[in-house]
Every structure is written in C-alpha cells, then in structure tokens.
C-alpha positions, 0 to 999 in steps of 0.5 A, spaced: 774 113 111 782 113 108 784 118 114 780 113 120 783 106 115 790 110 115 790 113 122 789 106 125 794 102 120 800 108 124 796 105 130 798 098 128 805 099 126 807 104 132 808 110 128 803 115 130 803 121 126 805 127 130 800 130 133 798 138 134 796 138 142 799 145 144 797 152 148 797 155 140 792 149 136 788 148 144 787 156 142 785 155 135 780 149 136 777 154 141 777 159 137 775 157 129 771 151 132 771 144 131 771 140 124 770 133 125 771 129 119 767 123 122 763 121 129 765 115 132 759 112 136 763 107 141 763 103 147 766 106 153 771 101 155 777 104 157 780 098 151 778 102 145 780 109 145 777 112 138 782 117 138 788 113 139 786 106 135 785 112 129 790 116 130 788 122 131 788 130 134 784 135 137 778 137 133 779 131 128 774 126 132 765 127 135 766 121 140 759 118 143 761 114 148 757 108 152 757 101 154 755 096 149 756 102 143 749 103 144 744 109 141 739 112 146 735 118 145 741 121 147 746 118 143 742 119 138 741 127 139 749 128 139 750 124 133 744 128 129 749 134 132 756 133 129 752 131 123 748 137 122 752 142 125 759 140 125 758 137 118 761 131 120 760 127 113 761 119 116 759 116 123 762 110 124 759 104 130 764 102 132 764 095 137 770 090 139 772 084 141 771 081 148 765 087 150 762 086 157 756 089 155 754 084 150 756 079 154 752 082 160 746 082 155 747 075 153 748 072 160 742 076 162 737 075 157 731 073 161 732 079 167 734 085 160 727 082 157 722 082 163 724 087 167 727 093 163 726 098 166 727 095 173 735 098 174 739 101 169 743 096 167 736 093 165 735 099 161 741 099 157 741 092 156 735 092 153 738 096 148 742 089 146 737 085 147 734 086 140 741 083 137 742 077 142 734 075 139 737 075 133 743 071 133 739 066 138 734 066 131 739 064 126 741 057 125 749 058 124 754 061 127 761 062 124 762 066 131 762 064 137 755 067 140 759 074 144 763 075 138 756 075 133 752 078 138 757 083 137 757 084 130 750 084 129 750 090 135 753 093 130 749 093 125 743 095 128 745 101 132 747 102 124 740 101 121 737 105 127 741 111 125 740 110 118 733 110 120 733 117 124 728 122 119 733 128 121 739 124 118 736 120 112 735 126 107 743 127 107 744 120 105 740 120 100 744 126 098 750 122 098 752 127 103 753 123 110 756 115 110 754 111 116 758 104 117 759 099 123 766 097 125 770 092 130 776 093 134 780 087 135 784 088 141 789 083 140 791 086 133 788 093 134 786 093 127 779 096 126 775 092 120 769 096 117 764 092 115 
C-alpha cells in the first residue's frame, strides 16, 4: 500500500520516478517472471491508468480491467491468479470520478434489471445494479447520486472478492489485504477507503 500511496504522491507533483522500460529489464521480466507487489481491479477508462496514476514499472502491477471495475467470473479467475501464484499480497478496487459505467447503470436502471441478459451492456450493468439499489435505499446522501453509487460499487466488488473461498483463507492468514479506492480525475489523487 505505502509504494501505491507513494508512486501516485510523484504522480501528483510530477515527478515520477525513473522507470526501467529496456530491452535488458524487458529480458529480465521474461526471464525470472513477474512479481506484482498488488493487483489493481480497474476500470477500463483510458482516464485511469494504474500503472501511471501509481507510478510504476513493468512487472510491479497485476492490472484487471473492465468498465465499471466490476468482478465477473472472469475478473475473478485473474485476481485469484496473481494472488495465488504470483503472490500478489494486496488487491486494490479501484473506481473514479465521472465513471460512464455507473452513470449508465443509474440512467438505465429499469432496462439492466429486467432484461439482463438481453445484450451485453445489460450484463454488465447488471453487475452495478446492486449498487445503484443500494444507494436508491439509503435516505442520505452526502454525494451526488453517481459519485455515491460509485463508492458503494467499490465497496461491494470489494466484499465480493473478500467473499471469494479460494482467496478468504489468506485473509484470515493475514496473508492478502483487499481495499477499495477512488481516483479523482481533476486532482489525480487516489484516496483509499
């Protein structure tokens, strides 16, 4: 977590660590393997690079990419990768401002709900439903309704990789952290929840 809070601090003031992006470090990558420190499970806008907004080199990041930062089966399959065999010991969820999934999600509710298996969108808008329900059931809001369905998409993609049988047992270890966080466009900053 202190190299994520670290790499994206350079990121913010503009000066970014030197980073090893060779022929020689590309061979060594290929030939010792690669030894990510965390997974980030991200969404794919071309806004929020992981690699970028944290600073870091080849072979320091597992990146899982999809609109919305959601976990399907097969999200799940490539986080329970880079923590098993890898060894990644963290897994960062990590959403932002102004994301068009979720706004998506919330503009088409209804259509997500009753028809989710109807196209693709659906199916993945499905996914952010639960979020949208739950922020459409609390009384208050001190974000407005995206910005808060965002934050609580966060936090169930989180949950739902806690809940994961494979990955529970080394959280009981103490073993693998899983946090949620949100990029903010404007600043760049990353606060983790």
């Amino acid at each position: 977590m202190q190299q994520l809070l670290e790499g994206n601090k350079r990121y913010i003031e503009q000066k970014l660590a030197g980073k090893e992006i060779n022929q020689e470090y590309r061979q060594v990558l290929k030939e010792e393997g690669q030894k990510p420190f965390a997974v980030i499970v991200g969404c794919s806008d071309s806004r929020v690079p992981p690699e970028l907004i944290f600073d870091q080199a080849f072979g320091d990041l597992f990146v899982v990419r999809v609109a919305g930062n959601v976990i399907d089966a097969v999200a799940m399959a490539s986080v329970e990768y880079a923590v098993e065999q890898l060894h990644s010991p963290l897994v960062v969820v990590l959403g932002h401002e102004s994301c068009g999934a979720v706004k998506a999600a919330v503009d088409n509710c209804c259509d997500a709900i009753d028809n989710p298996n109807d196209s693709n969108m659906n199916k993945l808008l499905s996914l952010i439903q639960p979020s949208v329900q739950e922020v459409k059931k609390e009384a208050t809001q001190d974000a407005p309704l995206y910005e808060a369905v965002t934050d609580k998409n966060v936090a169930i993609m989180v949950e739902k990789i806690k809940q994961n049988p494979q990955l529970s047992t080394l959280i009981n270890q103490g073993k693998l952290s899983i946090v949620g966080a949100k990029y903010h466009l404007e600043s760049g900053e990353v606060d983790f929840f």
